[in-house]
LOMI-909362 format. One record per residue (C-alpha): residue number from 1; residue in one letter; chain; x, y negated, z. Coordinates in pm, whole numbers. Example, Ala and Ser with C-alpha at 12.3 -4.5 7.8 and 13.67 -1.06 7.14 Angstrom:
<nodes>
    i  aa  ch       X       Y       Z
    1   A   A    1230     450     780
    2   S   A    1367     106     714
</nodes>
This chain:
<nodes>
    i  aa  ch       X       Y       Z
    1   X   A    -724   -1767   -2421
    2   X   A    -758   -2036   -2197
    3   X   A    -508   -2277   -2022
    4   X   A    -477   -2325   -1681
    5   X   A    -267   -2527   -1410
    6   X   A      13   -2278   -1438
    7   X   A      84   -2403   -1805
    8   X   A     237   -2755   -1647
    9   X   A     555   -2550   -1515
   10   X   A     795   -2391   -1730
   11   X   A     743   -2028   -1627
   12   X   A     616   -1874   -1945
   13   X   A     773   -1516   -2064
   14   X   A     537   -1467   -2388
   15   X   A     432   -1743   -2668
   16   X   A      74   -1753   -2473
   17   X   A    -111   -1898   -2178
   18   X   A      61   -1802   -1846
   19   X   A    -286   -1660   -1739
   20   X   A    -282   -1408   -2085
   21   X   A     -86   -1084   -2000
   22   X   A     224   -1022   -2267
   23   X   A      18    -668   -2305
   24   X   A    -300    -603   -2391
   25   X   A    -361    -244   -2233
   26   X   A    -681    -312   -2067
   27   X   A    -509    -137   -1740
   28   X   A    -283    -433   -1677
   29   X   A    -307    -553   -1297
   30   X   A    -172    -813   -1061
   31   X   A    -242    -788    -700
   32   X   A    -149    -807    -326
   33   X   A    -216    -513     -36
   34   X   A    -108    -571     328
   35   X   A    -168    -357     608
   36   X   A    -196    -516    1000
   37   X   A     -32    -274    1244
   38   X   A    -116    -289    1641
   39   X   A     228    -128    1750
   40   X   A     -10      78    2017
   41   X   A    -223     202    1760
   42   X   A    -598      57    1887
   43   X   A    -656     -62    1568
   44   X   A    -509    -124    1208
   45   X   A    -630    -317     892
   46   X   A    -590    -277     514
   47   X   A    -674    -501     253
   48   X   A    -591    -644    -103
   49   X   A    -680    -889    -344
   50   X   A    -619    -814    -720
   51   X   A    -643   -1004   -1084
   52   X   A    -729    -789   -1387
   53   X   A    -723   -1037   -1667
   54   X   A    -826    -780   -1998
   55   X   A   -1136    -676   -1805
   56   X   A   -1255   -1020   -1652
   57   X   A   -1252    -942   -1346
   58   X   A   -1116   -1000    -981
   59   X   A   -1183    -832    -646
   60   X   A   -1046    -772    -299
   61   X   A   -1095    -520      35
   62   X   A   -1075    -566     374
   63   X   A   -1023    -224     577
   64   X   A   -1003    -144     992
   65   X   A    -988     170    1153
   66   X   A   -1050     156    1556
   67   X   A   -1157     436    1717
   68   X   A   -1271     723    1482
   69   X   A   -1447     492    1252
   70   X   A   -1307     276     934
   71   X   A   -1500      51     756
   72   X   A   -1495    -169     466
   73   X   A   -1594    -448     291
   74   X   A   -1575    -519     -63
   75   X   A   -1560    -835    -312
   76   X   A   -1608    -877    -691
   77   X   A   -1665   -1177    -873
   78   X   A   -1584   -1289   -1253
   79   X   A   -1230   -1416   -1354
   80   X   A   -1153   -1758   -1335
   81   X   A    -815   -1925   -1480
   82   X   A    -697   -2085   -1172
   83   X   A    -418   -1848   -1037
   84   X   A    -284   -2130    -754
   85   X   A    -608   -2056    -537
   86   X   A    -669   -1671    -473
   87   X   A   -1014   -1609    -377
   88   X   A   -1280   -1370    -413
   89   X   A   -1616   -1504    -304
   90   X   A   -1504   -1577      88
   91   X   A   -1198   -1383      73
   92   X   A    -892   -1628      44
   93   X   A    -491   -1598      31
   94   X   A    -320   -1920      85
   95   X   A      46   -1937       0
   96   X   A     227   -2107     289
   97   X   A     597   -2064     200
   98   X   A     642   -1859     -67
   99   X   A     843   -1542     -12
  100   X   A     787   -1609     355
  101   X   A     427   -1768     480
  102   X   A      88   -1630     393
  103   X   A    -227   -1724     516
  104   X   A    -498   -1492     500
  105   X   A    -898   -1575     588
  106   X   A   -1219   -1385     505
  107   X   A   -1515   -1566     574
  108   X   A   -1799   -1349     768
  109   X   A   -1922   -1105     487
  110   X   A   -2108    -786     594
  111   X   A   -2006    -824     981
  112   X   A   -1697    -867     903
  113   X   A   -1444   -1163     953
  114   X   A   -1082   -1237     928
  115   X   A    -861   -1552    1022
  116   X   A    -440   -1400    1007
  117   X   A    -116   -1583     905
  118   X   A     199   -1358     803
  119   X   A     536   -1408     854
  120   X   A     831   -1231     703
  121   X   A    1065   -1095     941
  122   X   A    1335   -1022     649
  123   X   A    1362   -1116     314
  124   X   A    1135    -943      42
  125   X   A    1310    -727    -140
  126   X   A    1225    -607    -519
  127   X   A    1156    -215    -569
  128   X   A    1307     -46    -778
  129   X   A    1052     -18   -1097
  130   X   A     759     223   -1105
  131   X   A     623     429   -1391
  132   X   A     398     755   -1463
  133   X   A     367     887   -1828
  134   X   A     127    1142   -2001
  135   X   A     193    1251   -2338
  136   X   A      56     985   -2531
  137   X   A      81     698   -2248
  138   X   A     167     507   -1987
  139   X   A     -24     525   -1687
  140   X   A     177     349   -1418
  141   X   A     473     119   -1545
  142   X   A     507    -135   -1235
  143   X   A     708    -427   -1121
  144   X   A     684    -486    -688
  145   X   A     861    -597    -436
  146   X   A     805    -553     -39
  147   X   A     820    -715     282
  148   X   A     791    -665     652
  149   X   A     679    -881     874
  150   X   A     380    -957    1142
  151   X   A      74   -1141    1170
  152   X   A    -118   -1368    1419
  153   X   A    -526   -1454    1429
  154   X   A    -808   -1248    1426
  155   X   A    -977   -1001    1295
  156   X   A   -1449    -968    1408
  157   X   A   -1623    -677    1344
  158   X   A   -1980    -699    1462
  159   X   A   -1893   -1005    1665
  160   X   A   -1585    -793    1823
  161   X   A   -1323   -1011    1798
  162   X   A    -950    -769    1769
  163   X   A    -654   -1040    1880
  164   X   A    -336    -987    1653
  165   X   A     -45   -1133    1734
  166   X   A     359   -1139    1644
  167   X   A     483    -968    1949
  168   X   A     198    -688    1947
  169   X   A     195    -673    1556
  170   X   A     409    -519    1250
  171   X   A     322    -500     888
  172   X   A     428    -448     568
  173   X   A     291    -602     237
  174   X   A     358    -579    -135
  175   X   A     331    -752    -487
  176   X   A     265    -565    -753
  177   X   A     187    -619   -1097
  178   X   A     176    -388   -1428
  179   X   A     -20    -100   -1557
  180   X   A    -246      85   -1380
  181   X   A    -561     280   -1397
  182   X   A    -819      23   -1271
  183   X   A   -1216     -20   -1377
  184   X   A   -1431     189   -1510
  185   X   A   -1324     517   -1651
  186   X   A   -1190     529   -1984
  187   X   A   -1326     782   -2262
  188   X   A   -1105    1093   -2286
  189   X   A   -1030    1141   -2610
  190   X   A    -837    1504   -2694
  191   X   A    -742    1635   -2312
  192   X   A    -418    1503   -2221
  193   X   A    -154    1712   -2014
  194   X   A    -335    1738   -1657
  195   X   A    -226    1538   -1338
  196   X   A     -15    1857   -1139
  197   X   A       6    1700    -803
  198   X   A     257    1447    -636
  199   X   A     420    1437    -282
  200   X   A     507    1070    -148
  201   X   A     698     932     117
  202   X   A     676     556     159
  203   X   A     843     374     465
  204   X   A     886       9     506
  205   X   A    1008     -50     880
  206   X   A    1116    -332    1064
  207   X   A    1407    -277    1322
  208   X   A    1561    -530    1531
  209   X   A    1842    -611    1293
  210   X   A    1756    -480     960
  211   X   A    1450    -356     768
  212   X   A    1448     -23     614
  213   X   A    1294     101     311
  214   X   A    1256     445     192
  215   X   A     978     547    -110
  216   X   A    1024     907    -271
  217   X   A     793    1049    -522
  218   X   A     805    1449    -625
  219   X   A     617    1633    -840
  220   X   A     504    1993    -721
  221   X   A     817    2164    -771
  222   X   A    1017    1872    -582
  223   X   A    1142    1719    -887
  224   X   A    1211    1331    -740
  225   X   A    1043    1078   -1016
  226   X   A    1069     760    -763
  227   X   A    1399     722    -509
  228   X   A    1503     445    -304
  229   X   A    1656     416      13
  230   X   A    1842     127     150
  231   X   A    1878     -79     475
  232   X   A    1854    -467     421
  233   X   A    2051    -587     748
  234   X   A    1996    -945     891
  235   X   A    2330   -1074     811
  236   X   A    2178   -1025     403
  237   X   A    2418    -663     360
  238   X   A    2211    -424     150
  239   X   A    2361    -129     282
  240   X   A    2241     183      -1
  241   X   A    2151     549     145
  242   X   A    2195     862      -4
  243   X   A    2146    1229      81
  244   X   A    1763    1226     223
  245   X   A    1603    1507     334
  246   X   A    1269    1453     501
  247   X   A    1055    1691     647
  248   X   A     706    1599     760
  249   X   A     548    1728    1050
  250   X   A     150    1811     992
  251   X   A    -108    1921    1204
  252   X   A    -226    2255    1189
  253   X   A    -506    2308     926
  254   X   A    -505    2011     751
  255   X   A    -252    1775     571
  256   X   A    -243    1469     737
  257   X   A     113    1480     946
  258   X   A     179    1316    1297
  259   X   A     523    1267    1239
  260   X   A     834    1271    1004
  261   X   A    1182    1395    1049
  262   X   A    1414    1160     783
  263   X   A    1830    1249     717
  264   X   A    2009    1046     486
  265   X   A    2389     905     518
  266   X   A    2591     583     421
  267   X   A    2860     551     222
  268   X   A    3075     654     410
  269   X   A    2941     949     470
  270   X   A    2798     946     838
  271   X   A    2439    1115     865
  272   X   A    2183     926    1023
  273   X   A    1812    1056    1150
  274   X   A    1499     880    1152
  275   X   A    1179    1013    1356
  276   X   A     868     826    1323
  277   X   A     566     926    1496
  278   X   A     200     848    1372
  279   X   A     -11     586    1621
  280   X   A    -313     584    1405
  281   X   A    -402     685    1122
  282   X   A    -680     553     786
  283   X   A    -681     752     474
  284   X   A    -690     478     221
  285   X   A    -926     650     -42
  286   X   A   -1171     584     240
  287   X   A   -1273     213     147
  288   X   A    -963      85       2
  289   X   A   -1055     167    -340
  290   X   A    -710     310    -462
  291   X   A    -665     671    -557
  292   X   A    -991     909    -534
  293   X   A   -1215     685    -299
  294   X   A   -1540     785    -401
  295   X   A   -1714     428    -285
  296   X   A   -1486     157    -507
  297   X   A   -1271     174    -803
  298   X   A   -1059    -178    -796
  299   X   A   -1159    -392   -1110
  300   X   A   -1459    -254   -1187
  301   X   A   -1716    -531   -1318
  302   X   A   -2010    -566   -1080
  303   X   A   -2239    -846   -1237
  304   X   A   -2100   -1130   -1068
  305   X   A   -2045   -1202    -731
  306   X   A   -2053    -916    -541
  307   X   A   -1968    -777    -137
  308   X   A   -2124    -453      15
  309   X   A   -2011    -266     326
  310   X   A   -1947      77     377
  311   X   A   -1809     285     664
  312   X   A   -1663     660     723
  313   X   A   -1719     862    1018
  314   X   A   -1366    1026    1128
  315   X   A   -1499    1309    1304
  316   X   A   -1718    1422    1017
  317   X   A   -1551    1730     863
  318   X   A   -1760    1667     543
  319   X   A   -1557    1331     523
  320   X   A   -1228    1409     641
  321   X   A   -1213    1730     389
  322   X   A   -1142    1485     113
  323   X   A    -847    1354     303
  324   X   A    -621    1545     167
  325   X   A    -695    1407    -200
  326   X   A    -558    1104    -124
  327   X   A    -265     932      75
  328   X   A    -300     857     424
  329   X   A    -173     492     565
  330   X   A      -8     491     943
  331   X   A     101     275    1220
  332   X   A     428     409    1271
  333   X   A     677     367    1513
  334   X   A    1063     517    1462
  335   X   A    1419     590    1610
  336   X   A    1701     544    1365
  337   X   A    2015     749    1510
  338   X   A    2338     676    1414
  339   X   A    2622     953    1404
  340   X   A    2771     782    1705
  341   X   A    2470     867    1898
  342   X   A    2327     494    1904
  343   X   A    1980     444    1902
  344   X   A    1749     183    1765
  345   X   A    1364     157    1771
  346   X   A    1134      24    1465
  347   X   A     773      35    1372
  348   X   A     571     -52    1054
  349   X   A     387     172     791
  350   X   A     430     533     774
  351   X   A     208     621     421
  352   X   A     235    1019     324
  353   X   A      34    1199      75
  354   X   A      30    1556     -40
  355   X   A    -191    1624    -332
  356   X   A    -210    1946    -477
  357   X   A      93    2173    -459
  358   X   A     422    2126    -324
  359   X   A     634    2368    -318
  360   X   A     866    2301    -113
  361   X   A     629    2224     169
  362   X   A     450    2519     127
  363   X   A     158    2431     -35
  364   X   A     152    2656    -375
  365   X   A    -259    2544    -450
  366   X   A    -466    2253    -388
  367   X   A    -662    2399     -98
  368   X   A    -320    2502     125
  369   X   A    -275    2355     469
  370   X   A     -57    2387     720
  371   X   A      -8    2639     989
</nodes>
């Protein structure tokens, strides 16, 4: 154990250096994803940086989809103990204001480039806590909270600059730290009760007065493991919504949906609807490294430091027939209706995923689409 800058402010939780984890489960995690949202839909972006202190390691991902092509690029590089500067090789997240400020840069690795500050439009709000359990452990026991906001810079593919700015921008990011598979795969021991398939629902949107949040998890037989729903108004009211029903809209033969139909009512009892429609779409286990993407597995030691660049043809059945297997990020836009008939218009990230069966959607195998 080694002692870093951190250890000069009295922030400690354990007897140990700030930068030594209180567990040591090799899967523990600490990291950042945001996603950069052109309200029209030309382009979006998707990237990360995350810490993994039992296997040495950190790494981050940078991800745009324009047109029907995403690519990615990819940095890994050894641990270091200095947790005040975030940076893998020339990736870099700069803490303006905390809470508030971010600034973002990747310096030109594989063709790609990246100069973006964030700003919060709202508060960041904790989530409520996170956690998936086999038989004999924990794979998922998480601590995150979210924000929306927007961005301004640039993003340069190829020397293609893509402008971003507050007023044609919307985003959400989160923090997230815990357990979680990462790195290379772990020896099986005595099989384990299989993974039976999960629907989520996650929607962080930004609205002129309030930000919304809604994340559901269910497990093939619509069992809800993860709920949330509340609207976080300007004036600081935290306003709690119950009741949701959601029904998502797909396109025909596959699973990835172009819409969502949302009902859910306050406490007093009014029902509200919520339609979002689908600008644009990236799956993110096409580059992003998280759940079934073939191409990166975050944490995963690669010698030192470390970028490559990889891309996925859209319009390549072969490629989009592993789609399904993993969830699907989207610019979103939405109309929140109130029972009086009042209308108000939002946009930010619309992420869905069906894997395996759900019953209640109709999908009673892995291989089921919709009609």
């Amino acid at each position: 154990m080694n002692l870093s800058p951190l250890d000069e402010y009295p922030i400690h939780q354990v007897p140990a250096p700030i930068t030594s984890p209180a567990t040591s489960d090799r899967n523990f995690y600490d990291r950042s994803y945001f996603n950069v949202l052109d309200r029209d839909g030309r382009f979006m972006a998707l990237t990360g940086i995350g810490y993994y202190p039992r296997l040495g390691v950190k790494d981050a991902y940078f991800l745009v989809r324009r047109g029907d092509t995403q690519t990615a690029v990819h940095l890994s590089d050894a641990l270091d103990d200095d947790r005040f500067h975030q940076n893998v090789n020339g990736y870099r997240l700069d803490v303006v204001e905390p809470l508030q400020e971010l600034h973002l840069t990747l310096a030109e690795t594989e063709g790609v480039s990246a100069d973006l500050t964030w700003r919060g439009l709202y508060p960041a709000a904790l989530e409520r806590p996170h956690e998936m359990l086999t038989e004999r452990r924990v794979t998922l026991q998480a601590c995150r909270f979210a924000q929306v906001g927007s961005w301004h810079g640039w993003i340069e593919i190829d020397g293609d600059r893509l402008t971003v700015d507050h007023t044609t921008s919307v985003g959400s990011r989160d923090r997230s730290w815990g357990i979680r598979p990462v790195g290379e795969p772990e020896p099986a021991g005595r099989p384990d009760a299989a993974f039976g398939g999960m629907w989520w629902l996650y929607l962080p949107l930004a609205f002129d007065d309030y930000q919304l949040f809604l994340i559901l998890q269910e497990d093939p037989d619509g069992h809800r493991s993860l709920y949330d729903c509340t609207r976080r108004w300007r004036d600081g009211r935290v306003e709690q919504l119950d009741g949701v029903r959601a029904t998502i809209h797909y396109t025909p033969g596959t699973r990835i949906p172009y819409g969502a139909h949302v009902e859910f009512m306050n406490r007093a009892g009014d029902r509200i609807q919520l339609d979002v429609e689908s600008k644009l779409f990236a799956p993110i286990a096409f580059g992003s490294g998280y759940g079934g993407d073939s191409s990166w597995a975050h944490g995963t030691w690669k010698g030192g430091p470390f970028s490559e660049r990889v891309s996925f043809d859209l319009t390549d059945p072969a490629v989009m027939a592993r789609a399904p297997f993993s969830l699907i990020d989207h610019v979103g836009t939405a109309v929140c209706t109130e029972s009086d008939g009042r209308t108000s218009e939002g946009a930010g990230l619309f992420e869905h995923g069906v894997i395996g069966p759900h019953h209640p959607s109709g999908f009673s195998d892995w291989t089921d689409v919709a009609d």
